[in-house]
Structures are given as C-alpha cells and as structure tokens.
PDB file of N, CA, C and O in Angstrom:
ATOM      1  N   UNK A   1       0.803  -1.206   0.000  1.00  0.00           N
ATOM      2  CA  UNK A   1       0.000   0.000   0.000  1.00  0.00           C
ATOM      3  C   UNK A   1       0.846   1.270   0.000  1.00  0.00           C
ATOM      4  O   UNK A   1       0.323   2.317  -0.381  1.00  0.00           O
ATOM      5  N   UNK A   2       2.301   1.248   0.459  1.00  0.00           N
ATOM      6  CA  UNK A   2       2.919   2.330   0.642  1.00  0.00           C
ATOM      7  C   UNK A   2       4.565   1.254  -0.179  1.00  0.00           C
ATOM      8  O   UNK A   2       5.017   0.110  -0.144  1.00  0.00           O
ATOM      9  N   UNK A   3       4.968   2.956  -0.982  1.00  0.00           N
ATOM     10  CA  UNK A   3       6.904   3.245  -1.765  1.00  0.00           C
ATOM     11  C   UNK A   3       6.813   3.915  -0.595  1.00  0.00           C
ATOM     12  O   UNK A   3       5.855   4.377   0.024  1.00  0.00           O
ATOM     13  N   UNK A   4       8.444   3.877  -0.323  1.00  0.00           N
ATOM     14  CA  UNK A   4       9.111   4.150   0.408  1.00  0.00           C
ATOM     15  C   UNK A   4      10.559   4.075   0.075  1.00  0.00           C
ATOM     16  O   UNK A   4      11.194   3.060  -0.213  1.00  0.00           O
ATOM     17  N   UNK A   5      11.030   5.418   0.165  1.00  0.00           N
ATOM     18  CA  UNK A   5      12.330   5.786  -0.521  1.00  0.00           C
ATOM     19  C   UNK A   5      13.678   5.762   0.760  1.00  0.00           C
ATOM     20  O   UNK A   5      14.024   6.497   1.685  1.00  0.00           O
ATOM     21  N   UNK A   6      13.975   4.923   0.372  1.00  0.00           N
ATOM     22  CA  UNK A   6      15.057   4.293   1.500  1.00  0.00           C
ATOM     23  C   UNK A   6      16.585   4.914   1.473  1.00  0.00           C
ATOM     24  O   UNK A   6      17.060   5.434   0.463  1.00  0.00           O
ATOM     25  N   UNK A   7      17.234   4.797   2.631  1.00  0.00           N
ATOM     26  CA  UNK A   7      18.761   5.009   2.805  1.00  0.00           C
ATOM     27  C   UNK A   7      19.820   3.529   2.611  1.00  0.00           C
ATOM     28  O   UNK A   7      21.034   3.392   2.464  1.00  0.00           O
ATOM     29  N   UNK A   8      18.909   2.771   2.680  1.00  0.00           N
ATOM     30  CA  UNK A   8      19.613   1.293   2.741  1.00  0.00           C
ATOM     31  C   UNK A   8      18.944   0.176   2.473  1.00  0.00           C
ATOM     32  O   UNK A   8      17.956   0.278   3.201  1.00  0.00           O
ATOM     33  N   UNK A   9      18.876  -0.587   2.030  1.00  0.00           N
ATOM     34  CA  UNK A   9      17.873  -1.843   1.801  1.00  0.00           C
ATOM     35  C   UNK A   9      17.271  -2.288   3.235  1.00  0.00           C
ATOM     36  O   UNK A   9      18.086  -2.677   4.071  1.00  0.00           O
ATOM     37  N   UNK A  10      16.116  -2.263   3.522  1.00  0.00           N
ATOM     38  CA  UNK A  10      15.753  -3.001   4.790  1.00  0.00           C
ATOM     39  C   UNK A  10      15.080  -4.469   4.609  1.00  0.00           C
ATOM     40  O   UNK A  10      14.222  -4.749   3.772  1.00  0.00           O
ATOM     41  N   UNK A  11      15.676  -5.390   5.618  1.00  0.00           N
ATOM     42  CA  UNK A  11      15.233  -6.877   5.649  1.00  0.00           C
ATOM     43  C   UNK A  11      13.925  -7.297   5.914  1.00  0.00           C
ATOM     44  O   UNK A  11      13.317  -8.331   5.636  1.00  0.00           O
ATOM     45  N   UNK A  12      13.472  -5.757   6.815  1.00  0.00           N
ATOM     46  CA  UNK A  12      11.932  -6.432   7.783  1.00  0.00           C
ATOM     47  C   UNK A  12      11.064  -5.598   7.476  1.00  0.00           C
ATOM     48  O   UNK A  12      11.406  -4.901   6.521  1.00  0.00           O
ATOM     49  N   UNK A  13      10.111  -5.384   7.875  1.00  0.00           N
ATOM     50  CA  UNK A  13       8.876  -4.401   7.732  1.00  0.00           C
ATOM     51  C   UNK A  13       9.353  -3.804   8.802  1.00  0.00           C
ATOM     52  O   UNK A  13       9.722  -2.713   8.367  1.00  0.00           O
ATOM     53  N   UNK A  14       9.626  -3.841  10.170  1.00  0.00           N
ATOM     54  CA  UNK A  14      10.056  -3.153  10.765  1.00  0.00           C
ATOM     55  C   UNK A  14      11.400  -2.098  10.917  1.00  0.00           C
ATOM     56  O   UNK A  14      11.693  -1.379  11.873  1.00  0.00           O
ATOM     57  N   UNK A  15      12.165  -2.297   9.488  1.00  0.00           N
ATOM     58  CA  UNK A  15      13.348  -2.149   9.737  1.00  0.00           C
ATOM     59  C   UNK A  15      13.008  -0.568   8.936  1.00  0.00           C
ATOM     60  O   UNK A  15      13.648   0.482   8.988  1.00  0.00           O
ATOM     61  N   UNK A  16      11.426  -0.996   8.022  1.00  0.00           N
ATOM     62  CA  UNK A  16      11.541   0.039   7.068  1.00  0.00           C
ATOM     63  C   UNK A  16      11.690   1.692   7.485  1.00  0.00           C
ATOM     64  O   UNK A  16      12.238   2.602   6.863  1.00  0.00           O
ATOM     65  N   UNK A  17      11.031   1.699   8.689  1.00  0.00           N
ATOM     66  CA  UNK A  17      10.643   3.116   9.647  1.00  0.00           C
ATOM     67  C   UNK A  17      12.194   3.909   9.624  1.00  0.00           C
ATOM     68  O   UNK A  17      12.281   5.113   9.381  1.00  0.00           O
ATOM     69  N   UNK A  18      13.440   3.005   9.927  1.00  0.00           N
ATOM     70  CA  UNK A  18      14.531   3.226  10.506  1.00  0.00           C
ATOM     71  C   UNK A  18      15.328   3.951   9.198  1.00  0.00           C
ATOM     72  O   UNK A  18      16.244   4.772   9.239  1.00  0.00           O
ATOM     73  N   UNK A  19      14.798   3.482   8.279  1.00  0.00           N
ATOM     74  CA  UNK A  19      15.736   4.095   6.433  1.00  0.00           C
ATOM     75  C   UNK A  19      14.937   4.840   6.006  1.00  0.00           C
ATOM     76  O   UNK A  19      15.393   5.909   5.601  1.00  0.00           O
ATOM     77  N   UNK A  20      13.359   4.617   5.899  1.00  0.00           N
ATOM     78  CA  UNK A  20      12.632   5.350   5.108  1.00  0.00           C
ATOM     79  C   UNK A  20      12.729   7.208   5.441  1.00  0.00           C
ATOM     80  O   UNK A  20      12.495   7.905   6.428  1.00  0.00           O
ATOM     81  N   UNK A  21      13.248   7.505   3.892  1.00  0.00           N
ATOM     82  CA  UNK A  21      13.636   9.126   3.759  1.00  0.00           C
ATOM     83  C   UNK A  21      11.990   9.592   3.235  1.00  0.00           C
ATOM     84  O   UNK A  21      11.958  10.712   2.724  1.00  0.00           O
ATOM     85  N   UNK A  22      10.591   8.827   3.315  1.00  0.00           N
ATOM     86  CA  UNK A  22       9.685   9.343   2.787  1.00  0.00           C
ATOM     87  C   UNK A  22       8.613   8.566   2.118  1.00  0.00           C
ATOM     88  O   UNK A  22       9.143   7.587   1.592  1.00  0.00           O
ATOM     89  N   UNK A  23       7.412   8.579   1.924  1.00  0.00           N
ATOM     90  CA  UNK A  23       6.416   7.219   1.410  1.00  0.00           C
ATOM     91  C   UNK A  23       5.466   7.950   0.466  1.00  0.00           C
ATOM     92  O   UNK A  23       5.019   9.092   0.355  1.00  0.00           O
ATOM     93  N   UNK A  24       5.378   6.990  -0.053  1.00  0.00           N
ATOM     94  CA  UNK A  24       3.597   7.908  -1.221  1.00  0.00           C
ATOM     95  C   UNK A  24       3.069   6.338  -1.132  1.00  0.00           C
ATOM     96  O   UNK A  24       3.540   5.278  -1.545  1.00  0.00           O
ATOM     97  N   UNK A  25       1.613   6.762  -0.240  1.00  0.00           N
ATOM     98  CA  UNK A  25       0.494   5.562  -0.354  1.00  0.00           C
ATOM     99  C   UNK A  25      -0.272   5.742  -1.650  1.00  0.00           C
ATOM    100  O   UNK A  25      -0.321   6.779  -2.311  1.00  0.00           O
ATOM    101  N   UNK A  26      -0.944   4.426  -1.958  1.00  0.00           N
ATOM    102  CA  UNK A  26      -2.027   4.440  -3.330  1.00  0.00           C
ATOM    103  C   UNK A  26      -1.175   4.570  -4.302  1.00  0.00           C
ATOM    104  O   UNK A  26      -1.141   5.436  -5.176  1.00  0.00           O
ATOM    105  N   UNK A  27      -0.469   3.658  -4.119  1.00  0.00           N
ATOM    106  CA  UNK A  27       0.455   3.149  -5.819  1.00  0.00           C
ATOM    107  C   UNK A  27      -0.513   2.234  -6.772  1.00  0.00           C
ATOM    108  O   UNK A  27      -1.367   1.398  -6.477  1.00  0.00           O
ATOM    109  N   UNK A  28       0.046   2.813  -8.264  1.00  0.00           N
ATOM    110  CA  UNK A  28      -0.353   1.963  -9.143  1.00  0.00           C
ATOM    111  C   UNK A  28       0.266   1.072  -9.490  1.00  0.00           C
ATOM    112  O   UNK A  28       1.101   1.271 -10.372  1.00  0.00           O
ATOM    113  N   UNK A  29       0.121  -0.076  -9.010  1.00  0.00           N
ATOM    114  CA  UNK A  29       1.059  -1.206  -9.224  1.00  0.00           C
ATOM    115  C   UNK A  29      -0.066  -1.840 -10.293  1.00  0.00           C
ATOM    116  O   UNK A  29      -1.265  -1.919 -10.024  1.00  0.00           O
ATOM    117  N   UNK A  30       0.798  -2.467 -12.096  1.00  0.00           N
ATOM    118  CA  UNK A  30       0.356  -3.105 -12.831  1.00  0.00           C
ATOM    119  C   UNK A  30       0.032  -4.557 -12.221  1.00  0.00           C
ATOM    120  O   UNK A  30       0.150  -4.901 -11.044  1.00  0.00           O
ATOM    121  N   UNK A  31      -0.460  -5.420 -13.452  1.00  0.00           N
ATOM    122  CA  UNK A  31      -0.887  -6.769 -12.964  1.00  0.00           C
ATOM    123  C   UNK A  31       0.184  -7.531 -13.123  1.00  0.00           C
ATOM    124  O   UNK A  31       0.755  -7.014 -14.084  1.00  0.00           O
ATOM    125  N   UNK A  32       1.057  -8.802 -12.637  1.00  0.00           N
ATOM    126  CA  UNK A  32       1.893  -9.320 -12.545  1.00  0.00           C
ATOM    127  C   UNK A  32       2.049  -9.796 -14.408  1.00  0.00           C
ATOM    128  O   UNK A  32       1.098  -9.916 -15.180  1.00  0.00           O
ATOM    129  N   UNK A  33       3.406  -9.976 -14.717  1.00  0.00           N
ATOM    130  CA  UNK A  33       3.668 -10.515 -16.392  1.00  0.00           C
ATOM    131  C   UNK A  33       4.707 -11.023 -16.342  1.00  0.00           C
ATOM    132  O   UNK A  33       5.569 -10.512 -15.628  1.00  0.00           O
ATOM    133  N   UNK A  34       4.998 -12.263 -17.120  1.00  0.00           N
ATOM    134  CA  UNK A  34       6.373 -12.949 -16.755  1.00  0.00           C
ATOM    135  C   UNK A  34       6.908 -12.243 -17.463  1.00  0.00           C
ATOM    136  O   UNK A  34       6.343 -11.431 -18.195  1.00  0.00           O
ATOM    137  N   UNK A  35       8.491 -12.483 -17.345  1.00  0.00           N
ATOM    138  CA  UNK A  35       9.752 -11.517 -16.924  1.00  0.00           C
ATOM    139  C   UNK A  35      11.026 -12.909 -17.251  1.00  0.00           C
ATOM    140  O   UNK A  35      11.505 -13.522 -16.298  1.00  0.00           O
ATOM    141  N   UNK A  36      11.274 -13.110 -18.161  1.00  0.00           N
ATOM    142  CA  UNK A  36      12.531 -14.038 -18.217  1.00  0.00           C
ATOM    143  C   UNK A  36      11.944 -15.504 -17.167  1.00  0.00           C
ATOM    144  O   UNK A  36      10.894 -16.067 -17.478  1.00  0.00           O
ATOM    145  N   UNK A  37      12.332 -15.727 -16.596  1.00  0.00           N
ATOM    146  CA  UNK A  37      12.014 -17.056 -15.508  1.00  0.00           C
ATOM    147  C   UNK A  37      11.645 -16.589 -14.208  1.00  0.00           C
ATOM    148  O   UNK A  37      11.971 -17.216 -13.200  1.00  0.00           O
ATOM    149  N   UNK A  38      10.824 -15.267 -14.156  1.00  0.00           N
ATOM    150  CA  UNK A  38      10.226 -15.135 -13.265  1.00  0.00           C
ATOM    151  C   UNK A  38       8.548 -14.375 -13.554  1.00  0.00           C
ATOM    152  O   UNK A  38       7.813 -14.614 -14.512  1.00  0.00           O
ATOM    153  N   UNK A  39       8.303 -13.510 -12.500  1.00  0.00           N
ATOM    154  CA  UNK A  39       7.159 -11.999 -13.114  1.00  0.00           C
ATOM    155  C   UNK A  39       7.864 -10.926 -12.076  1.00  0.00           C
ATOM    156  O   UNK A  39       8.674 -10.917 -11.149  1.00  0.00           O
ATOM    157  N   UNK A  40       7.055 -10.057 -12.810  1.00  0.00           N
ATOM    158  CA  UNK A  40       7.446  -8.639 -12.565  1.00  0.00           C
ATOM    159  C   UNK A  40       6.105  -8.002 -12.472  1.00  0.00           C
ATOM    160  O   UNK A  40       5.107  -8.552 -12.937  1.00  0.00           O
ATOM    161  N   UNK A  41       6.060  -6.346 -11.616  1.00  0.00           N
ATOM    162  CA  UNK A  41       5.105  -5.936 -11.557  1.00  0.00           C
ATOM    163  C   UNK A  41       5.624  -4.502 -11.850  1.00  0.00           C
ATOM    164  O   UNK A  41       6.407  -4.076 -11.002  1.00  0.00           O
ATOM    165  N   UNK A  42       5.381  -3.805 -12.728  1.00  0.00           N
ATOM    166  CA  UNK A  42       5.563  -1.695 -13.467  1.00  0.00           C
ATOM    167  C   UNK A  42       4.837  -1.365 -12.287  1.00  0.00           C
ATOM    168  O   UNK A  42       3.748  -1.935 -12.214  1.00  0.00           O
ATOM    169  N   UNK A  43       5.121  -0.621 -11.358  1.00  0.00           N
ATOM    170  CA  UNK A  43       4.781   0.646 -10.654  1.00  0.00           C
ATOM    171  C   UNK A  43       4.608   2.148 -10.962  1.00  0.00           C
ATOM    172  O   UNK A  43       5.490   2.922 -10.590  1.00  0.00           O
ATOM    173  N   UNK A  44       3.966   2.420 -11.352  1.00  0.00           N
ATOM    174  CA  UNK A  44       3.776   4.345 -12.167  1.00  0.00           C
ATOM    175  C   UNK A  44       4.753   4.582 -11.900  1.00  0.00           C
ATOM    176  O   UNK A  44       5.347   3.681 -11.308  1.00  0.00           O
ATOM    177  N   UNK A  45       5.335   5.569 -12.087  1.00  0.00           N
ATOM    178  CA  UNK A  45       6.223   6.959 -12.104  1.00  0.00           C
ATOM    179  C   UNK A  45       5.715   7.741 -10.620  1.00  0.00           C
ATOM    180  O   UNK A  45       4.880   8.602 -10.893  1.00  0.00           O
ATOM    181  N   UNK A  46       5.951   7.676  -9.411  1.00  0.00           N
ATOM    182  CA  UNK A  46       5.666   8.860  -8.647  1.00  0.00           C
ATOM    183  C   UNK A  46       5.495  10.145  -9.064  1.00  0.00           C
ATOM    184  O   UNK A  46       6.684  10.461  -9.112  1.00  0.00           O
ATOM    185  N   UNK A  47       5.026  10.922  -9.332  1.00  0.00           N
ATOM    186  CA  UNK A  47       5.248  12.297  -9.813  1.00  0.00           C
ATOM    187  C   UNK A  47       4.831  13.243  -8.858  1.00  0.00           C
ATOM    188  O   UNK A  47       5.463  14.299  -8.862  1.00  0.00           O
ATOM    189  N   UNK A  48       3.900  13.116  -8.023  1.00  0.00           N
ATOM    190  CA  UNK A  48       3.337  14.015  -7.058  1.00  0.00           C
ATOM    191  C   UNK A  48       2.540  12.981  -5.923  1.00  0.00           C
ATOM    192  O   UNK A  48       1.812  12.001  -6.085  1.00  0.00           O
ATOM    193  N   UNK A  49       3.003  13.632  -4.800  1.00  0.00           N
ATOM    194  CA  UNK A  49       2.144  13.033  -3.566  1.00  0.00           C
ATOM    195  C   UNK A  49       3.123  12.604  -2.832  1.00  0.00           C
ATOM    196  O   UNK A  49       2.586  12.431  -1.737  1.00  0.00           O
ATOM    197  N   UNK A  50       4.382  12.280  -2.720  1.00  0.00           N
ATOM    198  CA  UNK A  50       5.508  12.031  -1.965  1.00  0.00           C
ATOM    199  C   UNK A  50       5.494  12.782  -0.798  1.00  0.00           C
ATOM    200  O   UNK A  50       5.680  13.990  -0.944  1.00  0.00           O
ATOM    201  N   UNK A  51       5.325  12.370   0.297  1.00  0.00           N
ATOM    202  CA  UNK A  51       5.870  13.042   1.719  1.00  0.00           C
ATOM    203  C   UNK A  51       7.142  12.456   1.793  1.00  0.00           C
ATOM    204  O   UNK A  51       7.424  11.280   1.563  1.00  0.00           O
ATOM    205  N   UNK A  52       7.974  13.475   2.173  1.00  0.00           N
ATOM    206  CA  UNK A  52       9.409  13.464   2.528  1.00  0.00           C
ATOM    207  C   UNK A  52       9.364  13.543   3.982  1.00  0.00           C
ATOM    208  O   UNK A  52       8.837  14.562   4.428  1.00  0.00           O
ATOM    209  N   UNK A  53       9.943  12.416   5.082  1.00  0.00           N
ATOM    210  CA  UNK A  53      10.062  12.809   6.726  1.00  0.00           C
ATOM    211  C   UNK A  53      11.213  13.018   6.893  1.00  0.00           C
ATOM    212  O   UNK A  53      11.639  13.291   8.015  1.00  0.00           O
ATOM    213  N   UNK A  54      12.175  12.924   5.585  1.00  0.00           N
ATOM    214  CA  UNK A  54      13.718  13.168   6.313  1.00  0.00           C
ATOM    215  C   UNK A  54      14.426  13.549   5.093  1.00  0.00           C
ATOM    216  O   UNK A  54      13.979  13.732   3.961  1.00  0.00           O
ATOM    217  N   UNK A  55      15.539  13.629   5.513  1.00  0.00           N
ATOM    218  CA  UNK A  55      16.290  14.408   4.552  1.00  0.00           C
ATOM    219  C   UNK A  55      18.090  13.591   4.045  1.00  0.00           C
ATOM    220  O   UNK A  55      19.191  13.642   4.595  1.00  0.00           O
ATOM    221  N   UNK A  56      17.862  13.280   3.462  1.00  0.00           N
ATOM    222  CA  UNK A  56      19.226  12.152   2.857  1.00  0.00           C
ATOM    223  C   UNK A  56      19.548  11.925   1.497  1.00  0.00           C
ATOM    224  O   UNK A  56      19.424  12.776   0.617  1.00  0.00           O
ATOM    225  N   UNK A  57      20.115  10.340   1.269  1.00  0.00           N
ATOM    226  CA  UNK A  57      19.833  10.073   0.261  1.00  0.00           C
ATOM    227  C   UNK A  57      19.358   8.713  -0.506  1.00  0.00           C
ATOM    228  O   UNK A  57      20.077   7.737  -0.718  1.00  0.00           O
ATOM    229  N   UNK A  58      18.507   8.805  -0.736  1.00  0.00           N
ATOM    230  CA  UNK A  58      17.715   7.575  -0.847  1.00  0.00           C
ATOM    231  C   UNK A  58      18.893   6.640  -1.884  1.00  0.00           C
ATOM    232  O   UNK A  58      19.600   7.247  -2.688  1.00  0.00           O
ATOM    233  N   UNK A  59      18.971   5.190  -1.736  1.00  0.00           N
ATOM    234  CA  UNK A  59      19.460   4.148  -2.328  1.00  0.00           C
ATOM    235  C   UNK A  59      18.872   3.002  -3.073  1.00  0.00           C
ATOM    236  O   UNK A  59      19.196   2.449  -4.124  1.00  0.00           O
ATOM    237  N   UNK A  60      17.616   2.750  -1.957  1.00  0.00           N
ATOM    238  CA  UNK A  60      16.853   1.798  -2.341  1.00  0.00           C
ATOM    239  C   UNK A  60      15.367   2.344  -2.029  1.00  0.00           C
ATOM    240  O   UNK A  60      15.078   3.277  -1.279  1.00  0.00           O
ATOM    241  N   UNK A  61      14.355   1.404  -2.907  1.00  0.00           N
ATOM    242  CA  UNK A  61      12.955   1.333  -2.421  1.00  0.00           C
ATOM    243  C   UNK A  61      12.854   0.430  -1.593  1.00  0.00           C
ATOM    244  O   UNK A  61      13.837  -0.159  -1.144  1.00  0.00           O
ATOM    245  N   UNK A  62      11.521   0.151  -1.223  1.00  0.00           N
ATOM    246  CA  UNK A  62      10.765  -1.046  -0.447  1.00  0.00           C
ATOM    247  C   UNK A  62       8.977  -0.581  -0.607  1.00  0.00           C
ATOM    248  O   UNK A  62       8.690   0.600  -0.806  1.00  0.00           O
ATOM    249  N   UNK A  63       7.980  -1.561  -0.502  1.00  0.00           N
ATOM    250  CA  UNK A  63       7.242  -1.520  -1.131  1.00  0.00           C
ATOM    251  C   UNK A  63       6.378  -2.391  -0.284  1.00  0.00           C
ATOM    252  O   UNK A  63       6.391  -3.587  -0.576  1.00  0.00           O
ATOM    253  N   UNK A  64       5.452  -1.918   0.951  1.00  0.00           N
ATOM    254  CA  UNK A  64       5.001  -2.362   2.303  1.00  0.00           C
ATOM    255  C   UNK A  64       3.658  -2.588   2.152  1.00  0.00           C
ATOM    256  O   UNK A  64       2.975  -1.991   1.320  1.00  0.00           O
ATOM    257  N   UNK A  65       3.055  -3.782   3.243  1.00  0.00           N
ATOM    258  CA  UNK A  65       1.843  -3.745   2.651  1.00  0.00           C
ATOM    259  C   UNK A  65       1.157  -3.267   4.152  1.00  0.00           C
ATOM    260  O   UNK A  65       0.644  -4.198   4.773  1.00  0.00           O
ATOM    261  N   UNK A  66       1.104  -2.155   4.687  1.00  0.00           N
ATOM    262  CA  UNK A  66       1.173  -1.051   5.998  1.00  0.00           C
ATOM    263  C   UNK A  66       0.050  -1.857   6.874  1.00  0.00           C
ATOM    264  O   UNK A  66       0.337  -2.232   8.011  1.00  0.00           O
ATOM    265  N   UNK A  67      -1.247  -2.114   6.302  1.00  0.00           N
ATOM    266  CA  UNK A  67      -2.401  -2.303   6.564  1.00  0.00           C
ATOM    267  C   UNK A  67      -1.830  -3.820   7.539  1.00  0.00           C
ATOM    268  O   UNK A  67      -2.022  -3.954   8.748  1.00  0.00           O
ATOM    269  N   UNK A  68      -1.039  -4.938   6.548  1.00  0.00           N
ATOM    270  CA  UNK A  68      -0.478  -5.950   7.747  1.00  0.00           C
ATOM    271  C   UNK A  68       0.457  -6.227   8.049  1.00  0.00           C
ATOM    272  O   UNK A  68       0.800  -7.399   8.205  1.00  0.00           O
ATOM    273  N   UNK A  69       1.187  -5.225   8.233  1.00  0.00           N
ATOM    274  CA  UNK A  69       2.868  -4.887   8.450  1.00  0.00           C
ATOM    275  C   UNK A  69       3.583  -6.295   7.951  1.00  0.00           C
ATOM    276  O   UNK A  69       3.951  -7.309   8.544  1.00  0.00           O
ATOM    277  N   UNK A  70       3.601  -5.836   6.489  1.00  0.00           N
ATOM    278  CA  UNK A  70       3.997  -6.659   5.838  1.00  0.00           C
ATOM    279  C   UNK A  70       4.982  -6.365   4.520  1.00  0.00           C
ATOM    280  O   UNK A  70       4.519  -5.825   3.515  1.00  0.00           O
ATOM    281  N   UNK A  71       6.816  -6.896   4.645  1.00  0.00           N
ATOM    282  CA  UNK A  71       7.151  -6.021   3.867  1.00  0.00           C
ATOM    283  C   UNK A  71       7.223  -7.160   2.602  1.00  0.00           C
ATOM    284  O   UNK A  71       7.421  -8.372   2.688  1.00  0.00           O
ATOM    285  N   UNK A  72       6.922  -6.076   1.046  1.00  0.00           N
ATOM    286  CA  UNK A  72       6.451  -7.358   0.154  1.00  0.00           C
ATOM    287  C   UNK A  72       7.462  -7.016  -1.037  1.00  0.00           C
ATOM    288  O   UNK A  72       7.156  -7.521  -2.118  1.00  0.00           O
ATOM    289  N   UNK A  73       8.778  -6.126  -0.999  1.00  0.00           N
ATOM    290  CA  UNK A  73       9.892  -6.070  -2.309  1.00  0.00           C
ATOM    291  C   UNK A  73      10.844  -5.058  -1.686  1.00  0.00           C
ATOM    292  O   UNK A  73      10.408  -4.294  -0.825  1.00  0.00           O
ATOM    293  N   UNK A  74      11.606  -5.027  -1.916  1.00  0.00           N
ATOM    294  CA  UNK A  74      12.641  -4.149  -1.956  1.00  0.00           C
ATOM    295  C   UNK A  74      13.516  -4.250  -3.288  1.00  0.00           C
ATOM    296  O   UNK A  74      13.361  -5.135  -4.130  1.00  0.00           O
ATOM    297  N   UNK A  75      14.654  -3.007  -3.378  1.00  0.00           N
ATOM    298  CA  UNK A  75      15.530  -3.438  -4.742  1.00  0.00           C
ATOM    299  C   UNK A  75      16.068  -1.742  -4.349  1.00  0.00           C
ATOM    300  O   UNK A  75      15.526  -0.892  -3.643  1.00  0.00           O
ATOM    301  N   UNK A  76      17.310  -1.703  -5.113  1.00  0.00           N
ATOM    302  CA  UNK A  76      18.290  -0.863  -5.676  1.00  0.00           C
ATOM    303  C   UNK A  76      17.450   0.130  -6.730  1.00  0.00           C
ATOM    304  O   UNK A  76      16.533  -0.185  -7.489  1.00  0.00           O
ATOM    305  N   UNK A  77      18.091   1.472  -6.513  1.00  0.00           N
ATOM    306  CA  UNK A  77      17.732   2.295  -7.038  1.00  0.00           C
ATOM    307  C   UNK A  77      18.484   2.510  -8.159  1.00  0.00           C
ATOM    308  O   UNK A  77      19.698   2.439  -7.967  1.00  0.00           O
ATOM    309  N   UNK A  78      17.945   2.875  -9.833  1.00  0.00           N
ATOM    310  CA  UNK A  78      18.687   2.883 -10.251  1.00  0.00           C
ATOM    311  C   UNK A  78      19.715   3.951 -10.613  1.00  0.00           C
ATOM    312  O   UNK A  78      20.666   3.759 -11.371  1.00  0.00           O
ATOM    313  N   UNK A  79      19.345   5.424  -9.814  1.00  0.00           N
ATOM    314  CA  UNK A  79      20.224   5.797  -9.641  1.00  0.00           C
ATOM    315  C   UNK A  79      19.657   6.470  -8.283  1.00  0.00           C
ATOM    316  O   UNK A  79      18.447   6.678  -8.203  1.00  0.00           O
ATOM    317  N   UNK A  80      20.484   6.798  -7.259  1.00  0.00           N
ATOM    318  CA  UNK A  80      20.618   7.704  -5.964  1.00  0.00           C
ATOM    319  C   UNK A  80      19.945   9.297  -6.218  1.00  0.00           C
ATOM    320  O   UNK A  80      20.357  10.222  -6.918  1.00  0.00           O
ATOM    321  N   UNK A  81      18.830   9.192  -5.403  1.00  0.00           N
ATOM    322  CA  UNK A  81      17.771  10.580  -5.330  1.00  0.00           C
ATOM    323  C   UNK A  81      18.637  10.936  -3.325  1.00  0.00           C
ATOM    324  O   UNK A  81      19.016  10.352  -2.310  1.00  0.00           O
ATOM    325  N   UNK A  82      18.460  12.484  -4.037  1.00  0.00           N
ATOM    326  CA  UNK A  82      18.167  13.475  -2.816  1.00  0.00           C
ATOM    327  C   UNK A  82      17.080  13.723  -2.203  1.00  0.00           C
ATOM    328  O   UNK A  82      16.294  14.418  -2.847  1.00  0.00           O
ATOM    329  N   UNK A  83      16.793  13.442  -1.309  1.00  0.00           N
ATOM    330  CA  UNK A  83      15.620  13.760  -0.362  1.00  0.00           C
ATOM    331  C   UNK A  83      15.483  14.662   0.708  1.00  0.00           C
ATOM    332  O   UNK A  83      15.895  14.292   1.807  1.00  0.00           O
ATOM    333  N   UNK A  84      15.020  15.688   0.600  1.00  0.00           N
ATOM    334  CA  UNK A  84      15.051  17.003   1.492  1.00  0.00           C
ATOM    335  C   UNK A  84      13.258  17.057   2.158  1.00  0.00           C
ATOM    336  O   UNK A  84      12.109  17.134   1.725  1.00  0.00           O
ATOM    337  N   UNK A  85      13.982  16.958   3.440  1.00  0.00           N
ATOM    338  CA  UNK A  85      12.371  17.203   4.184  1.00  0.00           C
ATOM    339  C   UNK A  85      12.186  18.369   4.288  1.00  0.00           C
ATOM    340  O   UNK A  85      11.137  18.786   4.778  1.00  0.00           O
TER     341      UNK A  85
END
C-alpha cells in the first residue's frame, strides 16, 4: 500500500521506519507478467504526492503492505535521489 524511498535496503517491515527518507500511499502497481524465468510488476512513475520525513539520500525502495505490516519487495535504485524534508 505504501513506496518508500530508502537510505539502505531493509530486511523487515520493521526495519523500514529506521531508512525510510519518505512514502507515497495508493500506488499503481500493474498486474503481474512474466519476466525471463520469473514476473514482474511496473509501478507508475511517482510524480506528485511524496511526503518526505527526512532528509538524505535515498538508495533503495521497499514496497510495504502497511495495513499488515507486511514487507512485500525491496531493490536498488537505479540511480541515488536526494531527499530534502
């Protein structure tokens, strides 16, 4: 339910609070499509609605499911954003 623009890859749902530089709930996440020997899911483009709580530099996402504290992807950014609260 919630991106979340990270300082470091986090392992847990709990870990996410501790990196997260900022979240935008109500993502458009596409429908799953295989992907080489796996699937994949396109997430929009953020463009507006981002709350920033801190100020760094983001590395990685993560991609939470808030409602049952549940963390459901993480991954590398492909390139390093500034984040100013």
């Amino acid at each position: 339910t919630h991106l979340h623009l990270c300082t470091s890859e986090p392992a847990t749902f709990g870990a996410v609070a501790g990196v997260s530089l900022g979240a935008k709930a109500s993502l458009d996440i596409g429908a799953p499509a295989t992907a080489g020997t796996g699937r994949r899911v396109t997430v929009a483009a953020i463009t507006t609605g981002m709350t920033a709580s801190a100020t760094g530099t983001a590395t990685h996402y993560a991609i939470v499911d808030q409602t049952n504290s549940r963390l459901l992807v993480t991954g590398a950014l492909t390139a390093s954003q500034a984040i100013t609260s």
